[in-house]
N, C-alpha and C positions, 0 to 999 in steps of 0.2 A: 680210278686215277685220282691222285690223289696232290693238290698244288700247293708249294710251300706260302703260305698269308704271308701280306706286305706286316711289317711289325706297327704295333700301335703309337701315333704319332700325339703327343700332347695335344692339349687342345691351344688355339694359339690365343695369347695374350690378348687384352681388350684391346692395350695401346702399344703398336709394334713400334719402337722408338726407333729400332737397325729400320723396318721399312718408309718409317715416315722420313728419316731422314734422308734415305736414297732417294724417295721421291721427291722430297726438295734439293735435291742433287742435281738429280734430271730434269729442273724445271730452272736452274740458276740462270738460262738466258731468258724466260722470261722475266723472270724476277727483275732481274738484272733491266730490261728494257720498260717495263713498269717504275720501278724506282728512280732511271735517267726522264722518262717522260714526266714522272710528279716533278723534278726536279728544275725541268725545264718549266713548266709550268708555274710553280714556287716563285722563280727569276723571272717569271713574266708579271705576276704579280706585284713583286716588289721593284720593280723600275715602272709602273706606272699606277703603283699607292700615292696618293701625293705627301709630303712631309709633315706629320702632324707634330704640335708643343702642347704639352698638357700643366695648367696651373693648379693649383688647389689650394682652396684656401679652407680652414680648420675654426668651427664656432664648437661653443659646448652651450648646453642648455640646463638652465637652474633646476634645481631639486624639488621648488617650492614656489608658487604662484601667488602673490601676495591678491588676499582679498579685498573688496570694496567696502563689502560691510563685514565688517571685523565680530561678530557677534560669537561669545567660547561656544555657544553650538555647533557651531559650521566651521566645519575643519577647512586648513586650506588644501586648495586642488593640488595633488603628487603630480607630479612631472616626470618621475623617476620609471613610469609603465613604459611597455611599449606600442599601448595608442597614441598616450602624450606626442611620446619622441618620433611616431609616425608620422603624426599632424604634423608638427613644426617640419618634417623634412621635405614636405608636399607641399606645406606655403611656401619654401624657401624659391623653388622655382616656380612659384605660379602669375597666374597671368597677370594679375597686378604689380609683380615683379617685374616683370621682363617687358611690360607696356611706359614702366619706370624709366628705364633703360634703355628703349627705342626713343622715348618722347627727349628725355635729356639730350642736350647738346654738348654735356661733358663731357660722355664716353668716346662720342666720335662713332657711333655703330652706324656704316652704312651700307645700302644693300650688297655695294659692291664686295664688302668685308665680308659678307655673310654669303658668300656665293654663287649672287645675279651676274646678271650681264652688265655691264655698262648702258647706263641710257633706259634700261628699265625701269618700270615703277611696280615694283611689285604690290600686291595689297597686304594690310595689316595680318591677314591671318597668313601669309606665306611668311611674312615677316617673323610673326611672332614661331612660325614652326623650325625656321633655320636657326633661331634663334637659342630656342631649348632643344633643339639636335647636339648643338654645343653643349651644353650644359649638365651634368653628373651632381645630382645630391647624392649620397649614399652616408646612413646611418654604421659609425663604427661598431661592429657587434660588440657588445658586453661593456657598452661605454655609455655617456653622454653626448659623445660626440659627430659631430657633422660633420662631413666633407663634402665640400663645395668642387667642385672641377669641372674647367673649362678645357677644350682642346680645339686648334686653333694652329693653319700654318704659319702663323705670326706670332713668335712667344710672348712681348708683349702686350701685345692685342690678348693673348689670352689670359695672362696674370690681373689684365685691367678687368675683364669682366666677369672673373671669377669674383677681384674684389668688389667691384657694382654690386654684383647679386646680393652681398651680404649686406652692403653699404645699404642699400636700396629698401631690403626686407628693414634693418633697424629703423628706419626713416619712417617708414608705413608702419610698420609697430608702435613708435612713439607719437605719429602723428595718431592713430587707432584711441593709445591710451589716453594722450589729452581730450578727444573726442568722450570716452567714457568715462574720465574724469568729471568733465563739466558738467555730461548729463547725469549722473550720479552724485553730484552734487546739489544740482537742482533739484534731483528726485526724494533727497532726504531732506532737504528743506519745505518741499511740502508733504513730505511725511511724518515731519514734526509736527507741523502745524494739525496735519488730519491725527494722530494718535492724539496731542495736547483733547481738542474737541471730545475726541473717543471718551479718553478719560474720565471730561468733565462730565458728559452724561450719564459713564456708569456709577460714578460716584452720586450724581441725584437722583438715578434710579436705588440706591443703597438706600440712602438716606428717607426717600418717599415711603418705598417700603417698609423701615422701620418704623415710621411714621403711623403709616395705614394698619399695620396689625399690632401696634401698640405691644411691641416688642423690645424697647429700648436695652432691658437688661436678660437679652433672649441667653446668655451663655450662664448667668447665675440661677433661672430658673430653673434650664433643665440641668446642672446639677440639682438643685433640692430635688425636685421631681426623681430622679434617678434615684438618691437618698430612701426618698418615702417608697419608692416603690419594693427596693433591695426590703425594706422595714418589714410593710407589709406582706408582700412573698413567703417573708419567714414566719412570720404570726400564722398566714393561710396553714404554711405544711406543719406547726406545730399543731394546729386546733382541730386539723382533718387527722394527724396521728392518734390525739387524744380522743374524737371522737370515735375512727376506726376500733380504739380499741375496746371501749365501754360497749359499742355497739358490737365486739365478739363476745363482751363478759353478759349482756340482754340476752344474747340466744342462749348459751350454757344456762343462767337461774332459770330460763321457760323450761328447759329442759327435764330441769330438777324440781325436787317439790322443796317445800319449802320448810320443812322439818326433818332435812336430809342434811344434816349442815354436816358431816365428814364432805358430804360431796360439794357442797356450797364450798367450802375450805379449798377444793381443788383451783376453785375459778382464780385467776390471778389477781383481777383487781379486790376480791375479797381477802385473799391471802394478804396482800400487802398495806392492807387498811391500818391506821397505825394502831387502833382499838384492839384489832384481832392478834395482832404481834404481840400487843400488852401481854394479852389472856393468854397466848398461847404460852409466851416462856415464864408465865405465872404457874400454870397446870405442870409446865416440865418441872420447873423446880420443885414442886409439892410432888409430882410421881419420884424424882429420885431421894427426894425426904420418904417418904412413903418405903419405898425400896431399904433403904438402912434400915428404917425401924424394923421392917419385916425379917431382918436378919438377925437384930439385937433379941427383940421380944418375938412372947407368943401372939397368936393371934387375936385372943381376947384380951390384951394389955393395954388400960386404958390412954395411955401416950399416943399407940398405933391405932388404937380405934379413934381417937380425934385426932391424927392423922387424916385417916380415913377420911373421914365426915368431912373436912376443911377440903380434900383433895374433889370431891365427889361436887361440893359447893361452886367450886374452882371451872368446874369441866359444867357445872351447867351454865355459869356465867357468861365462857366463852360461847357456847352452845347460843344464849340471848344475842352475845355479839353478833356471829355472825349472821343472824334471821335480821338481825337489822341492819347489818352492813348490808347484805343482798337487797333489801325492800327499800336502800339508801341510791342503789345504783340506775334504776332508773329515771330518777332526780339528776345526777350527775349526765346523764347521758342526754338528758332536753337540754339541759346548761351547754353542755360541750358542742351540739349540732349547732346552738344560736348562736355560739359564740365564732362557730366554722363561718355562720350565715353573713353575719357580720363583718367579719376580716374581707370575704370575698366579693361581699360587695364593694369595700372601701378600695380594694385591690381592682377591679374593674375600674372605676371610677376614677382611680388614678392614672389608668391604661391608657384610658380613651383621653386625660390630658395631653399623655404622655408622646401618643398619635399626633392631635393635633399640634402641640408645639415640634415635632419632628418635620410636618408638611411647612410651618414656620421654618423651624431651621434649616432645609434642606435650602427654599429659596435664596434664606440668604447668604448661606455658604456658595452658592453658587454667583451672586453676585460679586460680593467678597473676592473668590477667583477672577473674575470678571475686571476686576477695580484695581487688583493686583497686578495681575496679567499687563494690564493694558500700564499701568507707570513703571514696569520693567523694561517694556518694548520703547516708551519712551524716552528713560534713561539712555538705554543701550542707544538709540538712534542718535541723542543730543552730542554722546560724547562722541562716536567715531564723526559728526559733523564737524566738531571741532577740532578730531584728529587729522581729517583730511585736509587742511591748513597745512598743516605740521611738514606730514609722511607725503604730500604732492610730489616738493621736488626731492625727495630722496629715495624712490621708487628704482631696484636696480630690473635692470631692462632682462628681458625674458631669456636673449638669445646672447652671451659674448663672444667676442672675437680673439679664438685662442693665437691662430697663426695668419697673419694674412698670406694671399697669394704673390708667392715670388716669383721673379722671371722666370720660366723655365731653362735650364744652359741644354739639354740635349732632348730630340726628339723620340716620343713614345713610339712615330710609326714612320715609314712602317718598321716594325721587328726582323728584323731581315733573317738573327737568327733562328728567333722562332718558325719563319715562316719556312724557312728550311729545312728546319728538323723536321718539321710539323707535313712538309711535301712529300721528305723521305724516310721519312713512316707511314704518310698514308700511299705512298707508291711499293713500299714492302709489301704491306697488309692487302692491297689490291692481287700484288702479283705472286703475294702468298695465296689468298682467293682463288686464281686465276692456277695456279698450281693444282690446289686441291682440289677445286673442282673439276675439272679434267682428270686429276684420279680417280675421283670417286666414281666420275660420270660413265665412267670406261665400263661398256659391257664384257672385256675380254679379259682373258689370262695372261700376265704377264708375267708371274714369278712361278716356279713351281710349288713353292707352298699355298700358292691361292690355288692352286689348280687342286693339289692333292688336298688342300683341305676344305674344299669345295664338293669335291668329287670323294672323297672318301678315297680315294686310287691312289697308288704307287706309282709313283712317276721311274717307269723303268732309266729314262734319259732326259736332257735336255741339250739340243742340240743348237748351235748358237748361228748367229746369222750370217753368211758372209756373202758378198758380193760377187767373191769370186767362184763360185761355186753356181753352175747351173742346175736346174731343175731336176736334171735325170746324172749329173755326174757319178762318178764312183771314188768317193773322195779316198778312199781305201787306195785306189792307185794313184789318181792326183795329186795327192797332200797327204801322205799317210804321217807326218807328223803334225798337221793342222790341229787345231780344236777341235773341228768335223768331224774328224775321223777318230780323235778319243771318246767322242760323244758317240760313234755307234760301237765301239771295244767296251764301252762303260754298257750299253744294250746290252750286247752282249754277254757279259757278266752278268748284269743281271738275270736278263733268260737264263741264262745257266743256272743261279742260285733258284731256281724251280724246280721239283722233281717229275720225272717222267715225263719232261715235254718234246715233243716230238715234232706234231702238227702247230706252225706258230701264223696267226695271221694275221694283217696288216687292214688297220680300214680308217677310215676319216668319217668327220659329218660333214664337210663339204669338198667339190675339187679341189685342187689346189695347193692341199694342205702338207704335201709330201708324203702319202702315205707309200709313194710306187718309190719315194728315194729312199725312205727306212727300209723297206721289204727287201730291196737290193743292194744295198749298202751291208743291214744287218746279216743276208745272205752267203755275200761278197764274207763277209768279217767271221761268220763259221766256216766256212769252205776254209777260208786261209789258217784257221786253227787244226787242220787236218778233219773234218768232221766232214761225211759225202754228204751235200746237202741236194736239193732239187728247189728250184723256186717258182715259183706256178704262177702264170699271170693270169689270175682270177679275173679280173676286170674286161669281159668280155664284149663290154661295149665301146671302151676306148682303152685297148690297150699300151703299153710303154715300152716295156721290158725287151720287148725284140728289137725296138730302135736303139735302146741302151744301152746292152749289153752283145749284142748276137751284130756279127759283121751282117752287112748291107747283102742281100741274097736279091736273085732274079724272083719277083711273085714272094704271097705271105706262104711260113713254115707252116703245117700242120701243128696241130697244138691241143689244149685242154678240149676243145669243140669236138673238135673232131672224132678226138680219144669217146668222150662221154657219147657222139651219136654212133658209134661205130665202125666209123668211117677206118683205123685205124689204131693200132694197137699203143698202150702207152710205151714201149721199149723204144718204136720207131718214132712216134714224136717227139721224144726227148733231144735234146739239142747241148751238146757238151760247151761249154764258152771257155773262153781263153784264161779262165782262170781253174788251176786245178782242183779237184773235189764240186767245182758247181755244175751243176745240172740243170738247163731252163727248160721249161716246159711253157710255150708261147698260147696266145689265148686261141689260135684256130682261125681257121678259114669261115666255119659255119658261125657265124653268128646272126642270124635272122631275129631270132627269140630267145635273147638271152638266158628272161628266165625258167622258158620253157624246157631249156640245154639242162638250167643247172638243176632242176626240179627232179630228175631221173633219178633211178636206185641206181643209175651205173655211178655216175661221183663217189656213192658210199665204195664202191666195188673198186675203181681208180684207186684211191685214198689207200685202202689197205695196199693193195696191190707196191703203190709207192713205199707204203709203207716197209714191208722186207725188201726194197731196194735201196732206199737210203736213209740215214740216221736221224735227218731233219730235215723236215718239209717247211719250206716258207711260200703263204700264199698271198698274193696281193690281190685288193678286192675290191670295186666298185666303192664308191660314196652312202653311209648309210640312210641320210636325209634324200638322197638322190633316187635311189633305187632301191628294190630288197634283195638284189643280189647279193650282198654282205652278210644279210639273217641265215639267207638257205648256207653259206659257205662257211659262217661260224658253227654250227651246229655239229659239224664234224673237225673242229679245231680242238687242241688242248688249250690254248695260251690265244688270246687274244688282245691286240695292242691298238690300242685307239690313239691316231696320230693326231694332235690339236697341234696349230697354228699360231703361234704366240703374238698376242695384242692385234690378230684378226678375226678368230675365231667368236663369236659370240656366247658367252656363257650361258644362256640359255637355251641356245640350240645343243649346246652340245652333253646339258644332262638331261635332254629329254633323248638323244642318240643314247646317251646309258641307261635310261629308262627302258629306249625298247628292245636294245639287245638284252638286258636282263628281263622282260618279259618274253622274249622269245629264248629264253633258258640258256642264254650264253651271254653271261655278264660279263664286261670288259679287265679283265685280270691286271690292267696296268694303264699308263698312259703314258706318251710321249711327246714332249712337249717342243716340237721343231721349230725353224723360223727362232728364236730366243733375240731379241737385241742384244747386242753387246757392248752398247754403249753406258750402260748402268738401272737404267729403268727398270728392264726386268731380268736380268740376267744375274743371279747373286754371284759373289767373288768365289763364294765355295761348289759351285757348278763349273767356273771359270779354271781351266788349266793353266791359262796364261802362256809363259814361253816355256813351262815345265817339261824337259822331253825332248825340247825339238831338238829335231837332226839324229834323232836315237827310234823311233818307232816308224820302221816301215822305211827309211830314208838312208843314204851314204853316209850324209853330213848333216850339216847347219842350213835350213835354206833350203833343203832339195827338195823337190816335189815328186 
């Protein structure tokens, strides 16, 4: 057998905007009585705020902090941070302010102003705390400026000691700087005096000590000294070059013998002897005379032969040279070492002057700074002494007074409107709370898209709630053009759009839920489409269907009990009701052991049985949370309809009821969702018929029942 699937439903939105609004639909009297209670509340408030006047009085604070000692070192103090402008706004109400202001008899501050009691005496520090309760400094952001504000049921009263505060702060500031005026003047007066002294001792410490090291013209010395030294330096690395080098030309002549003179001739200092250079371009000239003649004449031609001879004389001459320039060289090389020895000594010698006058000059460059030092520091002190004469009284004061405080003309409090905006928005926002939380907290089903997409199930119907309609009615005869009764025609349709269903049965997860008024309602609505139906009152423990449907009888009918113990056949237990095509089959007389009745193979045997008797079997069936009466009887069902209770039923209980009829291999095919409010909550407009119909289905007219 094979059942037509519910079709696949979107998955639903994060944020159902149609649901949340409905639910704030449904909730407009709370709301509604939350928003009048803030309101109320709001009005209670402001009839007994008492009337506050707020003054403010507006200072701005300089850039620049004139210093006491004016020395170009010492920059002056920026004002322009936001520590500076912190501080000043923190003296501006502090307690030597406000002790200012209690103590004057100008202001007039008295406790009763500040509101004591009459006839109290309060003490200073209650005093001083009513006091700056009143009182608002606040720093303008991205400004210089202060704002001073008093608030005060007496507007007067509050524009005056707004202006106090500031009055009071400049008084104490001026009275402050004459205070560190005077002492600051007295402190550079005998600061003059101790630097003058300073002075004069580093200056005879100067003087002493040029004295004692017999230094008077120490800065002309050690230039000469620096002079002789540069002198000498240079002579050293001249006389150690010349030395080095004789002392390489010593190791080449040991080398050589000393009637080797081609090789002597290599050594440099012999090569460039100026004797050697003579001879040598003596010999060239006579070899390239040599050379001509040897081209002109023969070889025995007396011209080239004294040639010859001249050239031969030539070459031994140089030959004498250089055995004596060589046997010259180490003469030269003892001259060159003493003459090293010499320089280096006198180069030492001047070093170690050059030492001690530097331990001389250090000290007294150091004094020097000393002596300096100290008639800079007294200059600078002498003159700002003198300036402070001057610049006393023209010192501008730290703090000015941009706006004084004016009377206030109307009062800051209370805000009435504020305070009533401010009641009903926070009585919306409560009783929006109070809204939503009651939705959300709701363990039940109340729309049928929460159920079907909860449940995974098709919602075969939803049947909407009416008053008038009792528990076990037949709203098909009662009301056939009601809501009620298109809710189980809309069933039925649906059941219809299934293939092959035959066996359909009815079951809840708790009493109550109408599963015995869908069963016989839905019944009732195929019989009346010409279809032979049979409706079976499963529910063997408390059955309905005979009180419902079947007139009032002497004693119970035989019924489904019966049938399955054998007591009687199913033809003679069937019972025809007043409406055509329905067939009831009442739940029996035998009921001891319900489910020991329904446990038997004869139900299977029943069932078909019914089955080529009529076209649609509808069974109604025990509670599945209640009992297992419902398992053993779905097992032989095609279509199975689970009846939920709308905004009763608990959603927990009731997918663990589809848990276990799908683990007992007959998972619930659909759902029905009975009971519906129809006041808006849960009942959408597109489940809703409305007046659609009436007086045309099932009815004469308009109105008829």
């Amino acid at each position: 057998m094979v059942l037509m699937t519910a079709p696949t439903r979107p998955a639903p939105p994060i944020l159902d905007v149609q649901k949340l609004l409905r639910v704030l639909l449904n909730g407009w009297l709370i709301m509604a009585i939350a928003v009048v209670a803030a309101l109320v509340i709001g009005a209670i408030i402001v009839l007994r705020t008492p009337t506050a006047y707020l003054a403010t009085a507006v200072v701005q604070v300089q850039e620049y902090e004139q210093n006491v000692v004016n020395i170009p070192e010492i920059q002056r103090e920026a004002l322009d941070n936001i520590e500076s402008l912190k501080t000043i706004e923190s003296n501006l109400a502090s307690r030597p302010v406000l002790k200012s202001i209690l103590e004057s008899k100008t202001y007039g501050v008295t406790p009763v102003k500040l509101g004591f009691e009459a006839g109290r005496e309060p003490s200073e520090n209650e005093l001083m705390r009513a006091l700056r309760g009143r009182v608002q400094v606040e720093l303008v952001r991205g400004t210089r400026l202060i704002a001073v504000s008093v608030e005060d049921e007496e507007p007067e009263f509050a524009a005056e000691i707004a202006n106090a505060v500031v009055r009071e702060f400049l008084r104490l500031q001026f009275e402050q700087r004459l205070t560190v005026s005077g002492s600051a003047q007295t402190f550079l007066v005998e600061e003059v005096e101790r630097l003058r002294q300073k002075l004069l001792q580093s200056e005879g410490k100067l003087q002493q000590y040029l004295k004692d090291s017999e230094a008077v013209s120490l800065n002309e010395s050690q230039n000469i000294i620096v002079e002789q030294l540069k002198e000498l330096n240079q002579k050293v690395i001249e006389a150690k070059t010349e030395r080095l080098q004789l002392e390489a030309a010593v190791a080449q002549i040991k080398s050589a013998t000393l009637d080797d003179a081609a090789r002597l001739l290599s050594i440099t200092f012999v090569a460039n002897a100026p004797a050697v250079q003579a001879q040598s371009r003596e010999v060239a000239e006579m070899e390239g005379e040599v050379a001509n003649l040897s081209e002109r004449y023969l070889e025995k031609h007396p011209k080239l032969k004294q040639a010859q001879s001249q050239l031969a004389e030539l070459r031994e001459k140089l030959r004498r040279t250089i055995l004596e320039t060589a046997q010259s060289i180490d003469t030269q090389y003892a001259a060159a070492l003493s003459t090293e020895q010499k320089f280096t000594a006198a180069l030492t010698e001047q070093e170690t002057k050059a030492i001690e006058l530097n331990e001389i000059s250090g000290e007294y460059q150091s004094l020097s700074r000393e002596v300096a030092a100290d008639r800079e520091l007294l200059d600078a002190v002498q003159k700002r002494l003198k300036e402070m004469d001057i610049t006393a009284g023209l010192r501008k004061d730290l703090v000015q007074v941009i706006e004084p405080a004016p009377v206030p003309d109307y009062p800051v409090k209370p805000r009435k409107k504020l305070i009533m905006a401010g009641a009903g928005l926070l009585g919306a926002m409560l009783g929006l709370a109070l809204v939503l939380g009651r939705h959300f907290l709701d363990g039940t089903f109340r729309t049928v898209d929460e159920a079907e997409s909860a449940l995974g199930l098709r919602a075969f119907a939803a049947i909407p709630h009416d008053e008038g309609i009792r528990k076990n009615t037949l709203v098909l005869s009662s009301d056939p053009s009601g809501q009620a009764a298109e809710a189980i025609r809309t069933l039925r349709t649906s059941l219809a759009l299934l293939s092959e269903q035959q066996v359909v049965l009815f079951t809840s997860a708790l009493p109550g839920e109408g599963k015995s008024f869908c069963a016989m309602n839905y019944a009732v609505a195929v019989a009346d489409s010409g279809v032979k139906t049979l409706l079976i009152d499963g529910d063997l423990r408390l059955p309905s269907l005979e009180a419902s449907i079947l007139p009032a009888a002497s004693g119970a009918r035989a019924g489904l009990s019966d049938v399955l113990m054998g007591k009687v056949n199913l033809e003679n237990a069937v019972v025809l009701s007043d409406i055509p095509a329905l067939h009831i089959l009442c739940a029996g007389r035998s009921r001891e052991k319900p489910a020991e009745v329904l446990v038997r193979p004869s139900l299977a045997e029943v069932l078909v049985e019914a089955a080529m008797r009529y076209e649609r079997i509808v069974i109604d069936t025990a509670p599945v949370s209640s009992v297992s009466d419902a398992l053993l009887l779905a097992r032989h069902a095609e279509v199975v309809c689970l009846v939920i209770k709308a905004a009763a039923t608990p959603q927990k209980l009731v997918r663990r009821v589809v848990s276990d009829l799908a683990e007992a291999g007959t998972p619930p095919s659909g759902i029905i969702l009975n009971d519906l409010p129809m006041d808006g909550r849960g009942y959408y407009y597109h489940y809703n018929a409305g007046s659609y119909g009436s007086g045309v289905y099932g009815a004469a007219g308009p109105g008829s029942k």
